[in-house]
N, C-alpha and C positions, 0 to 999 in steps of 0.2 A: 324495495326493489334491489336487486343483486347485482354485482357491479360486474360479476364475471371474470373477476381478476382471477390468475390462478399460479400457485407456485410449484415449483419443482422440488418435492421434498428430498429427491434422491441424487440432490446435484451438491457437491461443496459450496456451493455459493450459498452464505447464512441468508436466513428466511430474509431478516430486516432489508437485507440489501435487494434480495428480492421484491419486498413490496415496494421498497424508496422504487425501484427501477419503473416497475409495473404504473404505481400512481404518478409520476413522473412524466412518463410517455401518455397517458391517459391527461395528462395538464397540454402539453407541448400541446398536440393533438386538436385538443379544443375540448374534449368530450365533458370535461371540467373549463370554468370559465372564469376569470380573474370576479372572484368575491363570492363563489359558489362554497356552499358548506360541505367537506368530503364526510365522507363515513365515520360513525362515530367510533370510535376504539374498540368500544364493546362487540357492534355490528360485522365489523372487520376481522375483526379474530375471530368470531364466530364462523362467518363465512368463509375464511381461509382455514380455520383448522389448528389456527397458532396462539400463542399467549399474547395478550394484551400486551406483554411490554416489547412484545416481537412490532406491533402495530407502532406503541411511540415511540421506539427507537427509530422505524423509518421514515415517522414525523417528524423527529426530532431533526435530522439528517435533511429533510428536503424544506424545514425551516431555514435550516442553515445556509443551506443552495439559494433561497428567495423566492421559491416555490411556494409555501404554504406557513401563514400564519397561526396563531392560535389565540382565539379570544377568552377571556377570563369566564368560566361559567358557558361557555359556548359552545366549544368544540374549536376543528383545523377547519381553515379558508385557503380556497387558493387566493396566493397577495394580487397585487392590484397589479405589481409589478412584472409578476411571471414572464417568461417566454413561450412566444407560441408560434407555431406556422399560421399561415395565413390560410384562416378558417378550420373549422372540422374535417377530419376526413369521411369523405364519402361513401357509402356504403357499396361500391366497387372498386372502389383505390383501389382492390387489389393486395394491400396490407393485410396482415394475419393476424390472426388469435383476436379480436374485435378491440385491442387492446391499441390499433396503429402503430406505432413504433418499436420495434423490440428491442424490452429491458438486456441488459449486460445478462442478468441471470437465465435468458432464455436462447442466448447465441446460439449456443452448442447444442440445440437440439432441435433434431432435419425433421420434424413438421413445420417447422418457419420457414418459408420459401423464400422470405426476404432475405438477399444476400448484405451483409452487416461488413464492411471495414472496421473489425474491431479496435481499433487505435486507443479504446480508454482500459484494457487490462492492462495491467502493469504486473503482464509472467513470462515466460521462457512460450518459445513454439512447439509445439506437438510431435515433429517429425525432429525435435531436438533431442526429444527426450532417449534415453541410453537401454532403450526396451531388453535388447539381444543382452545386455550387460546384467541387467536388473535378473532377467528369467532366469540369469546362471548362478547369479550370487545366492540367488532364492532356494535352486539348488543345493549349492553346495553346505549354504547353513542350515537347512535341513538334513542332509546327509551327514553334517559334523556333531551336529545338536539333537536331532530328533525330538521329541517332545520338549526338551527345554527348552528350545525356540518359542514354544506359545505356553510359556508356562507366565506366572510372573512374575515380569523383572524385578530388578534391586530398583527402590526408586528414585535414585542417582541416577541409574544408566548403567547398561553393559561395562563391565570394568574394560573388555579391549576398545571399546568403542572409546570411552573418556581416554584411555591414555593415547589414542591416536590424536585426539583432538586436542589434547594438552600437546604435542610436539608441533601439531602441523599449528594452532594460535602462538605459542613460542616465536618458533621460526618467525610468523606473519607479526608481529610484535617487535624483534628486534633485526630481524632478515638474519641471526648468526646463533647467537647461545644462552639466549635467557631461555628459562625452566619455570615450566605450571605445573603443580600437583594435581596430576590427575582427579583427586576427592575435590579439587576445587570446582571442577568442571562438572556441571548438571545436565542430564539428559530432558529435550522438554517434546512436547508435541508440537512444533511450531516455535515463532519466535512468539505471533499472539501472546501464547500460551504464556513465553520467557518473560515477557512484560508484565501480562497478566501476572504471573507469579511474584516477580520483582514489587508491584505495585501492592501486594494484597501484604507481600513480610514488610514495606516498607510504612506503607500509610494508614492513616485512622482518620475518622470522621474530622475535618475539620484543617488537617495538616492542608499545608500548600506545597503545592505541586506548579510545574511547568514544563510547556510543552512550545518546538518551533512553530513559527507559523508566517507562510502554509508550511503544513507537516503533515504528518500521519495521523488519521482521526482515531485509528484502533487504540494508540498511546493514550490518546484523552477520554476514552473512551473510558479502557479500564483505570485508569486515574479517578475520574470521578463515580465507578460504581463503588470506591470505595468511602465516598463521602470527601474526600479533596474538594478543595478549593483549587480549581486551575487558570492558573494566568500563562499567557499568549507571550510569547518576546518574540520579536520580529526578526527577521532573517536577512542582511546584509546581504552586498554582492562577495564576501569572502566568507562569510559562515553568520551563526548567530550574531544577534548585539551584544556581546559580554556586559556593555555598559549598563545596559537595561537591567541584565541578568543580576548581574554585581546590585543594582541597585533596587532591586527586588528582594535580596539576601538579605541584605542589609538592613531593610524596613521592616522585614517581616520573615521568623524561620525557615524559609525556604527547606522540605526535607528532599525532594527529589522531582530530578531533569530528565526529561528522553530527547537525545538529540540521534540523527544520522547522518555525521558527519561527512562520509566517504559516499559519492554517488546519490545527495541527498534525494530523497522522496518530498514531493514531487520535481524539484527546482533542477537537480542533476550535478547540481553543485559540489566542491570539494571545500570544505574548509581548510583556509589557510592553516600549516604548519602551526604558526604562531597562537593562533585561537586554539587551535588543539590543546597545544600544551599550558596557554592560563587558561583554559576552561578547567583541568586539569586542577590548575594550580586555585582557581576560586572553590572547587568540592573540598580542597582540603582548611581554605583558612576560615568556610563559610558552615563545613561541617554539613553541607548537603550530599546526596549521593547521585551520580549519573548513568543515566541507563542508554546505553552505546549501542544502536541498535543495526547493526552490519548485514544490510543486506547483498552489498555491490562490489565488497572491496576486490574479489576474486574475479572481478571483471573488468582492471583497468585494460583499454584495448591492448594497450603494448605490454601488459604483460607486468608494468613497473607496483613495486611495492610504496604503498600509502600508510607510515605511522597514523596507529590509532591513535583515540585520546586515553584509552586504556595503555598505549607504552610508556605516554607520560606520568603515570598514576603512583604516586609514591606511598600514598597513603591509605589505599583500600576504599577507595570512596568511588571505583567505577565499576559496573556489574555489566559484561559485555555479552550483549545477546548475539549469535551467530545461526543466521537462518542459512539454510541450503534449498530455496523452494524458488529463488532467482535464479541460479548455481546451478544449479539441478532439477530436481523437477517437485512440482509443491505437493503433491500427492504422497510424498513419503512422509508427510506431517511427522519429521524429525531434524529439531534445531537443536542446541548447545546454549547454553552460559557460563560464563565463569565468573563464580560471586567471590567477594573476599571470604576469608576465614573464619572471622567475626560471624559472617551470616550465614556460614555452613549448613549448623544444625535446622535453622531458622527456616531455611529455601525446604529442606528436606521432610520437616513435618510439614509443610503447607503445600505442599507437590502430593504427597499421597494424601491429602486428605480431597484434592480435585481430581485425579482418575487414578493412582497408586502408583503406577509408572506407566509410562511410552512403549510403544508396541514393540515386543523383546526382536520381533523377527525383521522388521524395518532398521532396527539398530546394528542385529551382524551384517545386513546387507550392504547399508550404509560403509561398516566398518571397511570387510572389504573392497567396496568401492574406492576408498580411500588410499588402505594399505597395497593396494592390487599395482597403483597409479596410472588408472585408467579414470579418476578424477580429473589429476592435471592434462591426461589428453583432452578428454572433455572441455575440461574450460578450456583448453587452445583453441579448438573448436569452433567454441562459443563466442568469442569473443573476435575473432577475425568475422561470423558470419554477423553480430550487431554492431561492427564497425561497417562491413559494407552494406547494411541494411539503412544506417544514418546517413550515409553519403549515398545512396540510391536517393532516400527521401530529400536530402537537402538541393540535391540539385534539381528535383519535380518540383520543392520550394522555390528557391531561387528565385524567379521570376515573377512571384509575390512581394517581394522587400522594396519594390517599387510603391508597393501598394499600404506601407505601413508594417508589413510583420519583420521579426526582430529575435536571434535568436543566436546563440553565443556554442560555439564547436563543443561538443563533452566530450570527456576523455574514457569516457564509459560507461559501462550500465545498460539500459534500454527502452531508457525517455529523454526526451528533447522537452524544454521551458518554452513554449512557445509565445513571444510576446505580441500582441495586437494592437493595430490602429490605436490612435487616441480618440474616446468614443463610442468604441466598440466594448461591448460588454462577453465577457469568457462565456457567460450561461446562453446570450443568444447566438453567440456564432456555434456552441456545441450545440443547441437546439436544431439550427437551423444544419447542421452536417449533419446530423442523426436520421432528421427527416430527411436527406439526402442519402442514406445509408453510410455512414461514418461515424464512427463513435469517437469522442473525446474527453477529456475532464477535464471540465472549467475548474479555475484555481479557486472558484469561493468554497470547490469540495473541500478540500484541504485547508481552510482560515478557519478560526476558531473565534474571530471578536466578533461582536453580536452587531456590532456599526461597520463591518467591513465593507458593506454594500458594493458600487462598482468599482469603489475605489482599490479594495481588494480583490477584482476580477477581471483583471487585466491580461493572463495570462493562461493558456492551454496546456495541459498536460500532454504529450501524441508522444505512446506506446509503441514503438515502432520494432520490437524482437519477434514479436510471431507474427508479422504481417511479412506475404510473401512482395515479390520487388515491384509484379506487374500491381498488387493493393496498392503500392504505398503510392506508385505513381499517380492511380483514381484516386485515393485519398486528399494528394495535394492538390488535385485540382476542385476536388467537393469544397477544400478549403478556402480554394481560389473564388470556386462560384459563389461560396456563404460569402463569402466578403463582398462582392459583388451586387449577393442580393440586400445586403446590409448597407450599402453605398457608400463602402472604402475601398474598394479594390476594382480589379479591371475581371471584369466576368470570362474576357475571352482571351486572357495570361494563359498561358503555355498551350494554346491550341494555335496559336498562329504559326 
């Protein structure tokens, strides 16, 4: 029998994440039952149209969550433990696509009549994005370029594009007069990409790798397609454990880290000063390399400059990835790196052998954007309206911290660490707002050790940049009533 699942081949959101989302909401739901056998690999791919590894990658992912086990010789179960609404939905709920809850990959698109408090992306808003700016740059590098615009690129990168981003990293590096060579600076599709690439010149079957945690699953991701072995070091309230780090080096060659240190994902965290610079100073006496992966630093709210752990770098051991798809808008799938020298040649055969270069005509538009300084209006922008998006949301919070939640000011970005009840578990209180129409990301998404269990699920992800003021208000009270219906919280907070 067919399960009905269905994905959207022509939306950015990767297939994987689509099915996690789809089988996910199909568990919540009940339509799956804590010990029911899902579809086998083979069946699933078939029936979606996708590759087999597209199927275990979002098995993999909702093992992770506590969602779905796997027996040796069997196939995936849902675990015993899942989260669920209370019973199946009914075949008038009223819910769409016969699927009950809708997956993150299905928001955006208006045959879902269910209205979704999106709170678990973690992008920029739609009506932020700099459209009237975009159509003209588009323009104008057309009209300067003409067909060399879509000819292709150098697989570095547009030479004005790298040297723009060698002055504007400089400057963000020391705020004054240190100098990047442009050749050092690589053009990528994404930061993915910049990882991915960092990952594939760096590692070989069997190296160790490490990765924060909770962190960024895309890091570990491409860490271990490359055959890595990757260990978890745990995340402090002022940045990683060095101690742990240091003592992982030590035991064992450690060849290469992904941290984000500035506005961490998911936590919102800054790392201390201090930890920057010996994180800095352990790549060089430990001979590992660090992959700096900057998504947020261009949005501290007040505008203040955050040394990298790349300013500390004296000895060429940090390759800093610089996305623009928080910044800007992700649809331009163009990020930057800047590797050391050593790994020049290295990043540049291994770049054109995965798509030869980056779209030549997103690069002068980009540059532009840049050189025009309609950038930095931009982020001014940006950054007043997800500071007053946090304090819209914190003060609809508010009146929950009675009730257990727990959560520390950021100084930027556009996620909030949301801490819960003791007892309350991250995956049932996301369940339980999703069925309410709010979406959130429990922190077991982002942990990577295979015993995290509740004890690493303590805490919610809430995306609060593209949610308009009157959502975030609904939002914090879906969060108010899951607590409630959870029996930690007061149901009828901020309605009195």
């Amino acid at each position: 029998m067919e399960t009905g699942f269905r994905l959207y081949k022509d939306d950015e959101t990767p297939l994987y994440i689509q099915t996690a989302d789809t089988v996910r909401a199909s568990i919540v739901e009940g339509e799956f039952r804590p010990g029911d056998r899902l579809p086998s690999v083979r069946k699933l791919s078939d029936e979606l149209g996708v590759n087999p590894a597209t199927i275990v990658a979002a098995y993999r992912i909702l093992t992770r969550e506590g969602f779905v086990e796997a027996r040796a010789g069997s196939g995936a179960y849902v675990a015993e433990g899942a989260p669920l609404v209370d019973g199946p939905a009914s075949a008038d709920s009223g819910r769409t696509s016969g699927r009950g809850l809708i997956p993150v990959s299905e928001r955006s698109h208006p045959e879902n009549s269910v209205a979704v408090i999106d709170m678990a992306a973690n992008a920029p808003p739609l009506d932020l994005f700099p459209l009237d700016d975009i159509k003209r740059f588009i323009v104008e590098a057309i009209d300067a370029d003409g067909g060399r615009a879509f000819e292709y690129e150098d697989t570095a990168g547009y030479r004005p594009l790298k040297t723009a981003l060698a002055v504007r990293l400089a400057y963000g590096r020391s705020g004054s007069s240190a100098v990047i060579d442009p050749d050092d600076v690589h053009i990528v599709s994404g930061a993915q990409q910049g990882i991915d690439l960092a990952a594939r010149v760096l590692l070989r079957r069997g190296d160790v790798a490490a990765v924060e945690s909770p962190g960024y699953h895309g890091a570990r991701d491409a860490f271990v397609a490359t055959g890595a072995r990757v260990e978890a070091v745990p995340l402090l309230s002022d940045g990683i454990d060095l101690r742990s780090l240091e003592r992982l080096a030590a035991s064992r060659p450690l060849r290469l880290v992904h941290v984000n240190p500035i506005f961490q994902n998911p936590t919102g965290m800054v790392y201390a000063q201090n930890r920057r610079e010996e994180l800095a100073r352990l790549a060089e006496r430990y001979g590992f390399y660090v992959i700096e992966d900057d998504l947020f630093s261009d949005l501290a709210w007040d505008g203040s400059f955050i040394a990298s752990v790349r300013s500390f770098d004296t000895a060429g051991r940090v390759i800093f990835v610089k996305s623009f798809s928080k910044s800007l808008m992700p649809g331009l799938r163009i990020a930057c790196l800047e590797a050391p020298p050593q790994l020049r040649e290295r990043f540049e055969s291994v770049k054109r052998s995965i798509d030869i270069s980056s779209n030549g005509l997103m690069q002068r538009v980009l540059e532009r954007f840049l050189s025009s300084g309609r950038f930095d209006e931009h982020l001014a922008a940006a950054r007043l309206r997800y500071r007053s998006a946090y304090e819209t949301f914190a003060d609809a919070l508010e009146p929950y911290r009675a009730a257990g939640l727990s959560w520390e000011r950021p100084l930027g970005g556009i996620n909030l660490w949301l801490g819960l009840p003791s007892g309350v578990a991250a995956r049932s209180l996301a369940a339980a707002c999703l069925a309410s129409g709010c979406a959130l990301a429990p922190e077991i998404s982002f942990r990577y050790e295979p015993s995290a269990g509740l004890e690493g699920d303590t805490h919610v992800r809430v995306s609060f940049g593209s949610v308009t003021a009157d959502s975030l208000e609904r939002g914090a009270l879906v969060i108010g009533a899951a607590l409630g219906k959870l029996g930690n919280g007061r149901p009828d907070a901020g309605n009195d």
